[in-house]
C-alpha positions in Angstrom: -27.4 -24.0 103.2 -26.7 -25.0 99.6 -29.3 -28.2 98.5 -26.8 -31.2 98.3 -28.4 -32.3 95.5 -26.7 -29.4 93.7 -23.9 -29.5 95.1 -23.5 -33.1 93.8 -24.2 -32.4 90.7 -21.8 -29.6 90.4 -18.9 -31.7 91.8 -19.4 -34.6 89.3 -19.9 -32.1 86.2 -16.5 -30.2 87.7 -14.7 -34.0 87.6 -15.8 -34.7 84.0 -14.7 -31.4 83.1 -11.5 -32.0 84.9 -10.7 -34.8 82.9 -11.8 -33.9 79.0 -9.7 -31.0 79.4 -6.6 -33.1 81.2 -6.5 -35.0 77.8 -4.2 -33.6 74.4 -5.0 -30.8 73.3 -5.8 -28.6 76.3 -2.4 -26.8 77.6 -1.9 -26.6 81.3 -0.7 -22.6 82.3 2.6 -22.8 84.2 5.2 -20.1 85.3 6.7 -22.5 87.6 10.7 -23.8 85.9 11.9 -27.3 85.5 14.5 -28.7 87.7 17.2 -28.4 84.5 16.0 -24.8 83.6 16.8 -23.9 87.3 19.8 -25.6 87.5 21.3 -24.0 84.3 19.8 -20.3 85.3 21.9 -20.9 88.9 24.9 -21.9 87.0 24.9 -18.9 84.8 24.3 -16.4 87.8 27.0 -18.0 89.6 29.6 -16.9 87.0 27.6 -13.4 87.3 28.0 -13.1 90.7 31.6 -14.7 90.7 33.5 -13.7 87.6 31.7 -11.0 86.1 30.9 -8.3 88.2 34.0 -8.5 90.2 35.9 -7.5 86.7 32.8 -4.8 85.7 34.4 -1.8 86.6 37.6 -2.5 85.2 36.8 -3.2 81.9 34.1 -0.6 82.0 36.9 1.7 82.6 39.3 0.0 80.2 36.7 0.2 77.3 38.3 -3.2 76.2 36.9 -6.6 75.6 36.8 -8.6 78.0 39.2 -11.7 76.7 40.1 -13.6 80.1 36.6 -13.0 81.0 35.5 -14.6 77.6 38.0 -17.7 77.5 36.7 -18.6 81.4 33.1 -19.1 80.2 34.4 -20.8 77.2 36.4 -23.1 79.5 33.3 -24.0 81.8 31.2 -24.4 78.8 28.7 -21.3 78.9 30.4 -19.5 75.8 30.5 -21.5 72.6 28.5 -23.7 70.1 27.4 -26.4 72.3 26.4 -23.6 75.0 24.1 -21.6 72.5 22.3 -24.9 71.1 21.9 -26.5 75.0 20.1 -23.2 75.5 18.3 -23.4 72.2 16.9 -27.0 72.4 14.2 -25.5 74.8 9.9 -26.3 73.7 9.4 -23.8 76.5 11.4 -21.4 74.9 12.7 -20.0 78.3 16.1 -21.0 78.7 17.8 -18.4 76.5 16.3 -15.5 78.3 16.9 -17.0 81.6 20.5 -17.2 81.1 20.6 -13.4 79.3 19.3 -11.7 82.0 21.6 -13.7 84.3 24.5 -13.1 82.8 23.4 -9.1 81.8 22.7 -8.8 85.7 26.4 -9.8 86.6 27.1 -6.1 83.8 25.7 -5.9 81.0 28.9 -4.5 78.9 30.8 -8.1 79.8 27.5 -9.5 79.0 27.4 -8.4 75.7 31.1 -9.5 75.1 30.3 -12.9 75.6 26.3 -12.9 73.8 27.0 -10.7 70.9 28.7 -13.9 68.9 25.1 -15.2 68.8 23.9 -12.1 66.4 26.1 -13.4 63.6 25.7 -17.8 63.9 21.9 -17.2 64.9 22.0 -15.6 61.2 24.1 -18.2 59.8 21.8 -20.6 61.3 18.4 -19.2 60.4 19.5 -18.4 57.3 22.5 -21.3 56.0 22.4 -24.7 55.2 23.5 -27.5 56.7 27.1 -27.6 55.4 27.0 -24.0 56.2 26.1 -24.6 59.4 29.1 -27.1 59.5 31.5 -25.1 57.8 31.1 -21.8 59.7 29.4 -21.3 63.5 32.1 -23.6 65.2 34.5 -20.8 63.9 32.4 -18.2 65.3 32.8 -19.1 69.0 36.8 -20.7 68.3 37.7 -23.4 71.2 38.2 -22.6 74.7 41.8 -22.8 74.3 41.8 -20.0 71.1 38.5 -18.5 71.4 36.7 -15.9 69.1 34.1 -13.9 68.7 31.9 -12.9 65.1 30.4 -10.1 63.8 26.9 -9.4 62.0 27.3 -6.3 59.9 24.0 -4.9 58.9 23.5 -1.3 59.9 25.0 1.4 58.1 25.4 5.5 58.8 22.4 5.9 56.6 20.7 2.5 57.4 19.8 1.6 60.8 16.2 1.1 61.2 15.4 1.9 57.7 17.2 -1.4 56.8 15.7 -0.8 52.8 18.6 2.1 53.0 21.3 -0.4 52.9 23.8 0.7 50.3 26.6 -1.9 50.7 26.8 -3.6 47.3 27.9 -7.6 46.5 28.3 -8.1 43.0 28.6 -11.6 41.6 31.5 -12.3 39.3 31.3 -14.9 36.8 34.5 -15.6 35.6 35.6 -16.2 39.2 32.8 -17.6 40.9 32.9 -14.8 43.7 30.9 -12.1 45.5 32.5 -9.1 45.6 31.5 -6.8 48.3 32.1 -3.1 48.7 30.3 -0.3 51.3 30.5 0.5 55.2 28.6 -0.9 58.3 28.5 0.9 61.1 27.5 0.1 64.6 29.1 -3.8 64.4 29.1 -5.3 67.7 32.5 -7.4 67.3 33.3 -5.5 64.0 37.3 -5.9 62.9 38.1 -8.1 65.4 35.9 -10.8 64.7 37.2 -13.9 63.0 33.7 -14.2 61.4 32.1 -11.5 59.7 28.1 -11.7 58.5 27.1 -8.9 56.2 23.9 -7.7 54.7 24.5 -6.6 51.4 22.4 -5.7 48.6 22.4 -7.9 45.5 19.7 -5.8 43.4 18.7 -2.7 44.7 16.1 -2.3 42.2 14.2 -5.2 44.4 14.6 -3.2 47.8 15.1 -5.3 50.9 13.4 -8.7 49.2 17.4 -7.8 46.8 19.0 -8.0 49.8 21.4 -11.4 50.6 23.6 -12.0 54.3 27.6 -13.4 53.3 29.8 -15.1 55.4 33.5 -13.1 55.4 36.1 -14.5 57.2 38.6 -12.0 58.4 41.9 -13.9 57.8 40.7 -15.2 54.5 40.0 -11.6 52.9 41.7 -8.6 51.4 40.0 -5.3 51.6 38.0 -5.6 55.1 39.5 -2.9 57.4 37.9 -1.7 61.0 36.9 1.9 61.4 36.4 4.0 64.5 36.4 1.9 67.5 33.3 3.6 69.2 33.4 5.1 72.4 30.1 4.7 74.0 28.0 6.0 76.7 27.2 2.5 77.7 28.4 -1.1 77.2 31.8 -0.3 77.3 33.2 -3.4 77.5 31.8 -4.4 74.5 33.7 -3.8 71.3 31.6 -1.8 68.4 32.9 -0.1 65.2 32.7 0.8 61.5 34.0 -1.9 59.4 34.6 -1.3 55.8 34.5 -3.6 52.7 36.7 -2.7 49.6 36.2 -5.3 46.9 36.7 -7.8 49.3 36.1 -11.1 47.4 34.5 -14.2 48.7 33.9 -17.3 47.3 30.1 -17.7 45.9 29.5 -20.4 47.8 29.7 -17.5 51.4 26.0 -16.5 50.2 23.7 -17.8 53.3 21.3 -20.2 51.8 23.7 -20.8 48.5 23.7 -18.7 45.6 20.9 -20.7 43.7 18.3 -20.0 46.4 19.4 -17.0 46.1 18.9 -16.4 42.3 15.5 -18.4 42.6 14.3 -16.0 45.1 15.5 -12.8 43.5 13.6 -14.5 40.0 10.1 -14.5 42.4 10.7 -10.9 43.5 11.7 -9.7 39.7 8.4 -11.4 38.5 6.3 -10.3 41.1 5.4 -13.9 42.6 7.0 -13.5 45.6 4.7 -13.4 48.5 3.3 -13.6 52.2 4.7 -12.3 55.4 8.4 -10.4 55.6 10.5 -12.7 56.6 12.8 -10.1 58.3 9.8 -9.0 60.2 9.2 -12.5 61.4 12.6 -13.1 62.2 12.9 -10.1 64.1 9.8 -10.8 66.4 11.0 -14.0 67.4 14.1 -12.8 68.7 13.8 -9.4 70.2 12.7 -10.9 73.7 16.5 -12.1 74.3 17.1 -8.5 74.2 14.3 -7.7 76.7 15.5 -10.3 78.8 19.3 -8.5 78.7 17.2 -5.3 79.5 15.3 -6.7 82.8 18.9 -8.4 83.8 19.8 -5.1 84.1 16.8 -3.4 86.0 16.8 -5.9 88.4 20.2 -5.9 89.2 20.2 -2.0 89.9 16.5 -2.9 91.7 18.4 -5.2 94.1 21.0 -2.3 94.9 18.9 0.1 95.5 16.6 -2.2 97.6 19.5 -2.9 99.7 20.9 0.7 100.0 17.2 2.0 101.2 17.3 -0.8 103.9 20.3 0.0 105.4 20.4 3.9 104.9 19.4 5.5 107.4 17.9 9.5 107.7 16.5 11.6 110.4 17.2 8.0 112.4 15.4 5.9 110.4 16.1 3.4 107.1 14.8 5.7 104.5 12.7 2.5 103.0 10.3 3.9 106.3 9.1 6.8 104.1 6.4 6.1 101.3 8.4 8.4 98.9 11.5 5.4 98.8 9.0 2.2 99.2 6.6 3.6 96.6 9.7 3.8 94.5 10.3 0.0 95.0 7.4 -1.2 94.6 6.8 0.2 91.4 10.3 -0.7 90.2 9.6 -4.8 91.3 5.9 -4.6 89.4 7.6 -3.4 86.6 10.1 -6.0 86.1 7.9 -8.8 86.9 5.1 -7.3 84.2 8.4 -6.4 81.6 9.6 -10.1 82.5 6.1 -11.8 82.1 6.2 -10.1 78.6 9.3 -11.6 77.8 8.5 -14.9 78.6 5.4 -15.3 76.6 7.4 -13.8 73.0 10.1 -16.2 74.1 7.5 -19.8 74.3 5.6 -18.5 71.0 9.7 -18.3 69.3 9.9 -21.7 70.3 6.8 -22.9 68.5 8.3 -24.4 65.3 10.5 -26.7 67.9 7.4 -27.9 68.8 5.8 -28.6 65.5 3.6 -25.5 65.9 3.3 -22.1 63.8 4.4 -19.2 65.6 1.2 -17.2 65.9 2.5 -13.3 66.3 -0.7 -11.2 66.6 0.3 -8.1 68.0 3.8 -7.6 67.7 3.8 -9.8 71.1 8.0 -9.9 70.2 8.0 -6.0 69.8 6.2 -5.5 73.0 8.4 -7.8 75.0 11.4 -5.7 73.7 9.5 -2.3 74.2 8.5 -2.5 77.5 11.7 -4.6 79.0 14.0 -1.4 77.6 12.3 1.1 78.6 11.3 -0.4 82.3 15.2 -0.4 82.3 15.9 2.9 81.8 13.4 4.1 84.5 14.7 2.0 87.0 17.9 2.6 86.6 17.1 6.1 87.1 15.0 5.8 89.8 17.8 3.2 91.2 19.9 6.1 91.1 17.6 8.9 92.7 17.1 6.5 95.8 20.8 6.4 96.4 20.9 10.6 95.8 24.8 11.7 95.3 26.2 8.4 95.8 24.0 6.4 92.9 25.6 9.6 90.5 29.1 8.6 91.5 30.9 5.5 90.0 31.2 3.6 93.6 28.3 2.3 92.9 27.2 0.9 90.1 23.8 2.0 89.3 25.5 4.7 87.8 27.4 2.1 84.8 23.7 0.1 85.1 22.2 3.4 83.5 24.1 4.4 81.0 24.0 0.8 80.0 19.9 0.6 80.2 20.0 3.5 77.9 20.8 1.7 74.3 17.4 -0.4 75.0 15.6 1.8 74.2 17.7 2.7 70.8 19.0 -0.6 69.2 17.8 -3.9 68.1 14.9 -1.4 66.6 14.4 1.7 68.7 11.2 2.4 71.1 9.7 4.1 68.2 9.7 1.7 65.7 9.1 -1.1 68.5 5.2 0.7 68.7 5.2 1.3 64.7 5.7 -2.2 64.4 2.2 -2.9 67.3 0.3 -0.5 65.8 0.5 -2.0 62.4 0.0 -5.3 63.7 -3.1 -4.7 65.8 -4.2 -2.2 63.4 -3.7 -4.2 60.3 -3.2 -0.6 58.6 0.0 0.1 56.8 1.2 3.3 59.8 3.8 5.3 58.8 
């Protein structure tokens, strides 16, 4: 028996401990959500379960985006300005990805119909002022009675990860006081139908991507901006993507994100060689890609749960086939996997939210990358797995782990593909310059 004495001592030392560290300064580990994050995550998988996935299929099939679908979240409040900053205003971080991978669990395609607005006013936002801000992301989203959608415009045929190869040109013209932009993007979520178009455009490609600028086009103000092919994709479907091309469309100079005298005093560092410290494309990227590892697990989990349900029920040889290791093995794995993919998520999404909480984000190891990475990719070999457990019928389209995987599949490809997801790691753990 253990001297009392001891044991004394050890319980008073453990309560002085106890309370130093229960003071500032010392953060206490949670997973556990807040009565308003869980109340907002139910109300965004209710519309999932409710309004989304009943209307999957069809516009799956339609390859069409999903308006009526679009204008009912606008009209309950869960598409639009005021929906994106109430999930934004967050210390934690957490309730952006919450709501993604609800809503990408109802179907990702629809999903993406009613997220991919956020690509072009988070830009307009991270990068605008405050009469920017004013002027242009309430027309992103419209009203619930006239809604829209916007556009960012970045990749090109030639430039998609390799954004340095971007060849779309704005020209400033003095005697008018406008931008005139000229060149192709390719791959634009939204692009031709958007009311708001952001586009990356090179001001002076002598600088490389540090002479690179974002503008604000708005579609019924322009001449010149024309959609391309309409894409016809494996996956997403019900999203809208195309070419959009720029012929000396003319903007006012004002449509420069930032304003054009940032602008020139930035493009004056990089000229003369002062300008310095982190990319801030880089930085920008890695607090952001876990919202699309959160789409990502949305996705895994909701072909997990159908092919959880399907083994249950299933029977072979008189038995549910969940009896025989080969199925539950299966399962298991799939549920580890999206809890480890979703842990990763969580802790890229409270470091993004450290400058709301007067902190400096403090990305060591690509931790944003690695959220993205493994989130797509545990995707893709779920929903392959999801559809091996339900053999011929998981292959056929009355069920819908088949649509699930050919949406997981672009996970792995956009938003910076698996490849340059572990470039970006390696560098970063590495401190080397990989190629």
């Amino acid at each position: 028996m253990s001297d009392p004495v001891v044991s004394a001592d050890v319980m008073t030392l453990a309560g002085a401990l106890g309370a130093e560290r229960s003071k500032p300064g010392w953060s206490t580990f949670s997973l556990a959500l807040n009565d308003e994050q869980r109340e907002i995550r139910d109300w965004a998988h209710t519309f999932a379960a409710e309004v989304i996935r009943p209307a999957a299929s069809e516009w799956d099939e339609r390859e069409e985006t999903p308006w009526p679908v679009i204008q009912e979240a606008a009209k309950i409040g869960l598409y639009g300005l005021d929906a994106n900053v109430n999930l934004f205003v967050d210390p934690s971080g957490l309730l952006m990805p919450l709501v993604h991978e609800e809503l990408f669990w109802g179907d990702a395609g629809i999903a993406m119909s009613l997220k991919g607005t956020g690509l072009a006013s988070s830009a307009i936002f991270s990068n605008g002022t405050a009469e920017q801000w004013s002027q242009w992301m309430g027309r992103c989203y419209g009203t619930p009675d006239d809604v829209r959608v916007a556009a960012f415009c970045s990749s090109e045929p030639g430039a998609g990860s390799d954004v340095s190869a971007i060849r779309t040109r704005a020209t400033y013209d003095a005697v008018t006081d406008e931008w005139v932009i000229n060149g192709q993007k390719a791959w634009a979520t939204n692009g031709g139908i958007a009311d708001i178009h952001v586009v990356v455009a090179t001001v002076d490609p002598s600088l490389g991507t540090k002479g690179q600028a974002a503008f604000v086009v708005p579609r019924t103000e322009v001449r010149g901006l024309q959609q391309g092919t309409k894409l016809r994709k494996h996956g997403l479907r019900a999203s809208h993507t195309a070419d959009v091309f720029f012929d000396n469309v003319r903007i006012p100079a004002a449509n420069v994100l930032g304003g054009k005298e940032k602008l020139d005093e930035r493009l004056a560092r990089a000229r003369s060689a002062q300008a310095s410290g982190r990319n801030a494309s880089m930085a920008t990227f890695e607090m952001t890609r876990h919202i699309v590892g959160a789409q990502a697990i949305g996705i895994a989990r909701a072909a997990y749960e159908v092919a959880l349900d399907y083994a249950k029920s299933r029977e072979q040889f008189g038995r549910p086939i969940i009896d025989n290791q080969g199925i539950a093995f299966k399962l298991a794995d799939m549920a580890m996997e999206i809890d480890a993919a979703r842990l990763l998520v969580w802790r890229a999404a409270n470091m993004s939210a450290a400058l709301m909480r007067g902190e400096t984000p403090d990305y060591r190891h690509g931790e944003g990358s690695m959220a993205k990475l493994k989130a797509g990719e545990v995707a893709v070999r779920v929903t392959e797995e999801a559809i091996q457990i339900l053999g011929g019928n998981g292959y056929t389209r009355e069920y819908p782990v088949e649509r699930m995987h050919r949406d997981a599949k672009i996970y792995t490809i956009f938003e910076g593909t698996s490849e340059i997801q572990r470039l970006v790691i390696a560098r970063a753990i590495s401190g080397m310059r990989i190629r």
